[in-house]
N, C-alpha and C positions, 0 to 999 in steps of 0.2 A: 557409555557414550556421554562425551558433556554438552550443555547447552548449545554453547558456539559452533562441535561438530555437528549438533543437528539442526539447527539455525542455517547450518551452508549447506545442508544436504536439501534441505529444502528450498531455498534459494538456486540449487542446482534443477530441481524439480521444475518449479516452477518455471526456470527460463528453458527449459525444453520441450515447456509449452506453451512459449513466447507470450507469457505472463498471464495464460488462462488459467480459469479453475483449477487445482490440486486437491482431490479429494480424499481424506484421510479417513480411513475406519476407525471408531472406536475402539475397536480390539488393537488395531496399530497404535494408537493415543497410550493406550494402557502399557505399551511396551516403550516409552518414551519417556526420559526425566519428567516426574512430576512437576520440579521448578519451572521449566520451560516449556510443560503444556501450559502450568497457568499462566505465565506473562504472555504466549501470544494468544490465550485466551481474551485475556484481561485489557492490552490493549491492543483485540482489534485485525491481530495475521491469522488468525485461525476464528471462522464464524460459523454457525450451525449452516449446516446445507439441505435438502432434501434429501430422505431418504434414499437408498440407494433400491434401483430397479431392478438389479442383477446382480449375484452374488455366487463363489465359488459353491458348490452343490455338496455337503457332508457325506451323500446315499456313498457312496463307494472311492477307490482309491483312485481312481481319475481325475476328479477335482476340477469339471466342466463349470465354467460361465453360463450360467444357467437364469433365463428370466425368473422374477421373484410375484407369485401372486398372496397378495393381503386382503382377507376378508375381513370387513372391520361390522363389529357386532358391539349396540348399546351395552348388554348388561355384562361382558367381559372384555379381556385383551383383546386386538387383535391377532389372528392366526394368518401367520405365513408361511408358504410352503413353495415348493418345486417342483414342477410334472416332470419326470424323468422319460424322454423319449429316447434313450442311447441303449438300453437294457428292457428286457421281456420283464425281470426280476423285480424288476424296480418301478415302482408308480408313483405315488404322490410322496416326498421328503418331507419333513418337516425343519424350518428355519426359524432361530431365534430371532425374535423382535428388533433385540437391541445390536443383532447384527448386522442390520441396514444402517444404523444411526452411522452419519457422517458429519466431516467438518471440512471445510474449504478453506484453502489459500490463493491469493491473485495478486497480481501486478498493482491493481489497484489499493489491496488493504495494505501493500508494502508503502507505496508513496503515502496514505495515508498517513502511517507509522513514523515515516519519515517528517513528515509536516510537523508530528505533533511533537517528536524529539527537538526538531528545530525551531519550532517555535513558528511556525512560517504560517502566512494565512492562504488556503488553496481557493485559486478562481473559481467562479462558478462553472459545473459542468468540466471535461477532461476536451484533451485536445482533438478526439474524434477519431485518434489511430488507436487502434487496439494494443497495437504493442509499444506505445508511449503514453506518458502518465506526466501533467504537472505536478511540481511538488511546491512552488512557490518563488518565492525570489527571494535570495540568500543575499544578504550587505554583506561585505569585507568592508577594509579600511576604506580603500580609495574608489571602488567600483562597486557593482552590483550584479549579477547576474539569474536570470531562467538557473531553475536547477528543475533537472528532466529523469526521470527515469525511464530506461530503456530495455527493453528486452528483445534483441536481435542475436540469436544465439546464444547469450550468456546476457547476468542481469547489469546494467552498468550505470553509472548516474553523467549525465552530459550537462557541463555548466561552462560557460565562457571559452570555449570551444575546445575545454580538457575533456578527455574521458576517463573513469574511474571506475573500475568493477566494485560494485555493492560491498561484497562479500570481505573488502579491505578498510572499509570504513563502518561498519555496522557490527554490531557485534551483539552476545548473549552471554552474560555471567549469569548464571542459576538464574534469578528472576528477573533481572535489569538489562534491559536494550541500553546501548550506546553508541551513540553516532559520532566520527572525529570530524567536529567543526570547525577546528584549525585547519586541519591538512584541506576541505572543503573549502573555508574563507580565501588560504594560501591561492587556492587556484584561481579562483576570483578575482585576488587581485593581480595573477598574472594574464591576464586574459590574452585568448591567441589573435593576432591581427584578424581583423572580418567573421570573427565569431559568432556564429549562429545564435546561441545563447547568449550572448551577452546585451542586455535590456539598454535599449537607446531610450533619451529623455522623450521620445515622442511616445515610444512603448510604454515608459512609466506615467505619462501625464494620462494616456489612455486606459490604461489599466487603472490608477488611481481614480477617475472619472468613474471607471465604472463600479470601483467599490463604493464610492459616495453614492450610486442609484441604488444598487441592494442596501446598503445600510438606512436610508430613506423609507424605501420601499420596507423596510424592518419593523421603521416607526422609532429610529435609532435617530436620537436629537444631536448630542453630542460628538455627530460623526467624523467633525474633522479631530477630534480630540482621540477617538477611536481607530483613525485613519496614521496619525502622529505616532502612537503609541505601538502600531502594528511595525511601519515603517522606523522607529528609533529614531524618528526628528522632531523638531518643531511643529507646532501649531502654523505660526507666520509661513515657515519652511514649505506648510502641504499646501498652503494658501497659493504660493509662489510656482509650487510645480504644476498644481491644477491650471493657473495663468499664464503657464509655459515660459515662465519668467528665472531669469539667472542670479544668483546671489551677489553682493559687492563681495570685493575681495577682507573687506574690512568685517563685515560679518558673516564669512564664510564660516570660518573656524567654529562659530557658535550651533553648527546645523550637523 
């Protein structure tokens, strides 16, 4: 299997559980390209989880979901086992340690991912729906838009009121995520009349507003310089948006 096939297979996973946790077994990790456990290792789709509570049963060929109990003792391992109540034959199992060890994937460590390919800075706190996730706001040329991801049946990114399955713009070579920011920006700047997603100057003076209170709140001095940089304008430019103020046309070009 190559990265990418299993990069979508989880991305398939995931929005079947409209972008909750996916918990993957170690022993499942072990059976998966190396390259591409470590990059979602590495940055961030795959993160250690809790132990697992309940685990397939070894005692015999049924292979019952069976609660898991761990006695944990100072001077050695802990010991985990299985009380077998299906069979007279069978009583206490015994369970490898390292077969509870699990790792998680979510909707949220996607957007995340997403942010940090794109360079994009995520607001404080997510939008409050479980199965929507900001991912930041995307510049194109001539517009700007909310880029959203969703998980309503399948995973998909909503921006200027396009929608785009994840799984056509995201990708996994052996170790490297990449995301197409062209074909993203494209959309942007066609945006659909009365688009949901697409950020009004009143959206951005407020949004902007509120990154200059965290950034303060930081003890971050140089914030509109931080704010500029974030955004790909001007210093003067963030001055003027935060003032709810419009460019002349003579130094528009320069912003």
């Amino acid at each position: 299997m190559t990265s990418n096939r299993l990069l979508i297979e989880l991305l398939e996973r995931i929005s079947t559980r409209s972008g909750a946790a996916v918990f993957v077994s170690d022993h499942e990790l072990r059976e998966w390209p190396g390259a591409a456990v470590a990059a979602m290792k590495a940055q961030g789709v795959l993160t250690k989880a809790r132990p697992a509570t309940s685990t397939v049963c070894p005692g015999c060929e049924q292979e019952c979901v069976m609660p898991v109990h761990v006695i944990h003792a100072k001077a050695r391992k802990p010991d985990a086992f299985i009380v077998c109540d299906k069979r007279s034959d069978i009583n206490r199992v015994p369970v490898p340690v390292d077969r509870l060890e699990r790792w998680q994937a979510t909707g949220e460590s996607l957007a995340a991912l997403l942010a940090k390919l794109l360079r994009l800075h995520r607001s404080e706190g997510n939008s409050g729906e479980a199965t929507r996730w900001e991912v930041g706001t995307l510049k194109g040329v001539k517009h700007s838009s909310h880029l959203v991801l969703v998980a309503d049946g399948s995973l998909t990114l909503s921006l200027a009121g396009h929608s785009i399955p994840l799984a056509d713009v995201l990708t996994l070579a052996g170790r490297t995520f990449k995301v197409d920011r062209r074909t993203l920006t494209r959309f942007v700047d066609r945006p659909v009349a009365g688009a949901g997603d697409e950020e009004s100057a009143a959206q951005r003076r407020e949004r902007l507003k509120k990154r200059v209170r965290v950034l303060k709140a930081q003890g971050v001095k140089a914030f509109l310089k931080t704010i500029a940089e974030e955004e790909g304008i001007s210093i003067p430019r963030v001055k003027q948006l935060l003032q709810g103020k419009t460019p002349s046309r003579t130094s528009e070009s320069n912003w």
